[in-house]
C-alpha positions as a Markdown table, in Angstrom:
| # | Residue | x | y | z |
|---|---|---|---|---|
| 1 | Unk | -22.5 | 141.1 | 98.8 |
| 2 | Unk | -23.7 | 139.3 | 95.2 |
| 3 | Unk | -21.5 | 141.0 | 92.6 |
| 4 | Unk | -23.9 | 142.4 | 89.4 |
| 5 | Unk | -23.1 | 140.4 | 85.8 |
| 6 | Unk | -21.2 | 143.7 | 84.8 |
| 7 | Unk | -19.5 | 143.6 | 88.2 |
| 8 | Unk | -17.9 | 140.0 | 87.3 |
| 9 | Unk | -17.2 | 140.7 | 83.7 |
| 10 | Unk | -15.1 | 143.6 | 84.8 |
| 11 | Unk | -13.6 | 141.3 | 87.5 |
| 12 | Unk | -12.9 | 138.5 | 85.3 |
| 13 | Unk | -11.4 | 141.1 | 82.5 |
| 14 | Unk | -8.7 | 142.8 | 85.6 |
| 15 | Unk | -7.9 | 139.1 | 86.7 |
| 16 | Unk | -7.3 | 137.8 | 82.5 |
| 17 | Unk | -5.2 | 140.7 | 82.3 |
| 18 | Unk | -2.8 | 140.5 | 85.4 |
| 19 | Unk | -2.6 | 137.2 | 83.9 |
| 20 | Unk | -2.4 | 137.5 | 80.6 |
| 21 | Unk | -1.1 | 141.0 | 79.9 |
| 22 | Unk | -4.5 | 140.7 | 77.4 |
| 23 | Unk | -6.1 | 144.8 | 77.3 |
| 24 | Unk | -9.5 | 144.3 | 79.5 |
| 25 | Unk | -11.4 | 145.5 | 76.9 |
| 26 | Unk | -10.0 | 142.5 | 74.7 |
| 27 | Unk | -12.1 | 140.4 | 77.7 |
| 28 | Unk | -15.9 | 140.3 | 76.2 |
| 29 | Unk | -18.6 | 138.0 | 77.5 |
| 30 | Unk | -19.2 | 136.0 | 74.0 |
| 31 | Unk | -14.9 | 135.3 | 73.7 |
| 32 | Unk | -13.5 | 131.6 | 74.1 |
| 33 | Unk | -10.9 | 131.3 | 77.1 |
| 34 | Unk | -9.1 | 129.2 | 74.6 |
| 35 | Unk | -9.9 | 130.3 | 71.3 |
| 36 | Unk | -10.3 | 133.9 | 71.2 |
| 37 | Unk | -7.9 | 135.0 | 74.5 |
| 38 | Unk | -5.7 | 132.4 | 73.7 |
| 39 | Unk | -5.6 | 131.1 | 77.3 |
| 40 | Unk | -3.9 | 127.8 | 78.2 |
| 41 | Unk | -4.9 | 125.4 | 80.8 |
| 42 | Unk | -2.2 | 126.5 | 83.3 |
| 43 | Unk | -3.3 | 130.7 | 82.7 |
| 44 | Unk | -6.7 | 129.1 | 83.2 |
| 45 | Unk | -6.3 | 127.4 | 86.9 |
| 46 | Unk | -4.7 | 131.0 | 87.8 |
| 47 | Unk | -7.7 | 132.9 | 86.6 |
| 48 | Unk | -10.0 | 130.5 | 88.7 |
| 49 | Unk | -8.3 | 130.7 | 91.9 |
| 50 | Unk | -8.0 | 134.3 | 91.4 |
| 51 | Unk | -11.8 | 134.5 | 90.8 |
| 52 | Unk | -12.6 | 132.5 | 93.6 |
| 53 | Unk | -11.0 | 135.1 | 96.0 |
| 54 | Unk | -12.2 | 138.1 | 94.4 |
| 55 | Unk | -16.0 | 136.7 | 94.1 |
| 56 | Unk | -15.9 | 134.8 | 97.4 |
| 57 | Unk | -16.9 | 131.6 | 95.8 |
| 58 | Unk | -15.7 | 128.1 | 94.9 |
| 59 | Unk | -15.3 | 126.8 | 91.1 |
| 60 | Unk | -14.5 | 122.9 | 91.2 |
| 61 | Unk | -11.8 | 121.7 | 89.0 |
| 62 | Unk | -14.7 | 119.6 | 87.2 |
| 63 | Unk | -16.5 | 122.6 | 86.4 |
| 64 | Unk | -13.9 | 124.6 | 85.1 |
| 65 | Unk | -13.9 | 122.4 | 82.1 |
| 66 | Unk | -17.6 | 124.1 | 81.1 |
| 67 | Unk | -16.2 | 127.7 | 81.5 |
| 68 | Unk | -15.4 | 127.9 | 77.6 |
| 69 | Unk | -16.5 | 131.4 | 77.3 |
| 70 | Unk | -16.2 | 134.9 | 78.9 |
| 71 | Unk | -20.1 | 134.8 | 79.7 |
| 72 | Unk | -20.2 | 131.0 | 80.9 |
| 73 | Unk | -17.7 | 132.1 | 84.0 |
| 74 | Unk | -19.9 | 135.3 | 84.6 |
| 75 | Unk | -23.3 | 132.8 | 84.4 |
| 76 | Unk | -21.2 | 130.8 | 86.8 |
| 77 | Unk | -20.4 | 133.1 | 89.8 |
| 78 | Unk | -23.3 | 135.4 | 89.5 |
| 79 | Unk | -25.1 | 131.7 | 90.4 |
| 80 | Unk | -22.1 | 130.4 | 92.7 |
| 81 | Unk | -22.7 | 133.7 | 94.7 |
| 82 | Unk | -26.5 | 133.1 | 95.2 |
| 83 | Unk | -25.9 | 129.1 | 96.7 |
């Protein structure tokens, strides 16, 4: 079953903060992984593999380099989960 865009921003914002320790509401879809959530490169690797298995879908390393905000890694699955 395709998860809705609210459905994976509510996802990602559980997964950031097991990760993190970041509130989920501190997770919003225009926020920089990097910039705003202060999320290294390491955090980052956990937060795709744990999106992966929660969403059912596969994020290649190469691609992970264009998920620089909240919203691009929603954009992402929500389309990952249609292919």
């Amino acid at each position: 079953m395709a998860h809705s865009e609210a459905d994976v921003l509510a996802g990602l914002a559980e997964i950031v903060n097991e990760e993190t320790g970041l509130e989920t509401s501190a997770v919003e879809a225009s926020k920089s992984f990097t910039d705003d959530l202060d999320i290294d490169s390491i955090s980052m690797m956990t937060i795709v593999v744990n999106a992966e298995k929660k969403f059912g879908v596969k994020i290649p390393d190469d691609d992970v380099k264009d998920l620089v905000t909240v919203q691009d890694a929603v954009d992402y699955i929500v389309k990952a989960q249609q292919a």
